[in-house]
N, C-alpha and C positions, 0 to 999 in steps of 0.2 A: 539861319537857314530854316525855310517852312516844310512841310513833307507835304506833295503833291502826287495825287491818282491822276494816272495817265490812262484812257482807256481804249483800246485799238479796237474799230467797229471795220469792220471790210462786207464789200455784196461778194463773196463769195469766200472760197478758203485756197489758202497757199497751199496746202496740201493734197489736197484732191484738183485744184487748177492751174497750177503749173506743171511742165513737164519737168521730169526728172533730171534735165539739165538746172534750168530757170531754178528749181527746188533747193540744188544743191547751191549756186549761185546765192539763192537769196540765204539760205543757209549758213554762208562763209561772211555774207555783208553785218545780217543781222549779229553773228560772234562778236564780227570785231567791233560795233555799237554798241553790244553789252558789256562785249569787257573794257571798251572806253571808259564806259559810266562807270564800269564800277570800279576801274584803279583810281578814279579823279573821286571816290565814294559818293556818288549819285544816286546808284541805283542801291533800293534796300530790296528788292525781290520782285521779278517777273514770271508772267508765266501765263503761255497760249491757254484758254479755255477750250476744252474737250466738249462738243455740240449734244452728241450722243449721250443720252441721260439726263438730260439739265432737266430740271424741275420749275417751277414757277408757283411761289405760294401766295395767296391772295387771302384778302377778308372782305365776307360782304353782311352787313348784318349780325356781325357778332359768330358768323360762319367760315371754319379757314379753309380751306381747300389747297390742295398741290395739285398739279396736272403738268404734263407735259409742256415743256416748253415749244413756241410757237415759230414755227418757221418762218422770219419774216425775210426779207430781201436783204436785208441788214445784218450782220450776225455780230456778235460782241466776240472779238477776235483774241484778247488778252489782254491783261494790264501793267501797266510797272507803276511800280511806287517808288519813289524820286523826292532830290530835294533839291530845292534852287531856293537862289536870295530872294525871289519874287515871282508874280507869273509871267512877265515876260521872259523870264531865262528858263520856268517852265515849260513856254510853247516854244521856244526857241528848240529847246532837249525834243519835244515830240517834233518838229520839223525836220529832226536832222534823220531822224527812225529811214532806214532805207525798205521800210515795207512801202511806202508813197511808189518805188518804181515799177511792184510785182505785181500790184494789185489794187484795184480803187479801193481805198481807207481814208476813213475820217479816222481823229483823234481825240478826245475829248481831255480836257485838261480843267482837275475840280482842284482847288486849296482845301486841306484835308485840317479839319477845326482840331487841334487839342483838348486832350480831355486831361482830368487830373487837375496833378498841381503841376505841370509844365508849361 
């Protein structure tokens, strides 16, 4: 099994754009998707990104800089880190994510390199 980053990008947020129905809805879908993964041991930790505060640190010139992170139309919505026998059973796991009904979301799905001696 390889460990794979999954990365949930959506143009808006489940929180503030769904209604309180839809919310709770997506809410009860999402459960039972996590805890699929994780009695079959798939997922090794998830978790929605907070927008509010994020940072952005940069180098230009030997110069670092933080600043605000930028509002773009795209927002990085959360990730789960995951394992499958290859990346097709990777993007299969991110296909099945029932965030795809609530909200437009891409997924981004990286093979995650070992380090060490593993």
């Amino acid at each position: 099994m390889k460990d794979y980053l999954l990365i949930i990008k959506t143009e808006g947020s489940v929180w503030t754009d769904l209604t309180p129905e839809q919310l709770q809805k997506h809410m009860e879908h999402g459960g039972v998707y996590i805890g699929n993964l994780m009695k079959e041991g798939i997922l090794k930790n998830a978790n929605p990104i907070e927008k509010s505060g994020s940072r952005i640190v940069t180098e230009n010139n030997g110069i670092l800089n933080d600043e605000p992170f930028n509002d773009d139309k795209e927002l990085v919505a959360g990730f789960f880190h995951s394992t499958a026998k290859d990346i097709d059973e990777a993007v299969s796991i991110a296909k099945e994510n029932p965030i795809f009904n609530d909200i437009s979301t891409k997924i981004e799905v990286h093979p995650l390199m070992p380090i060490g001696g593993n």
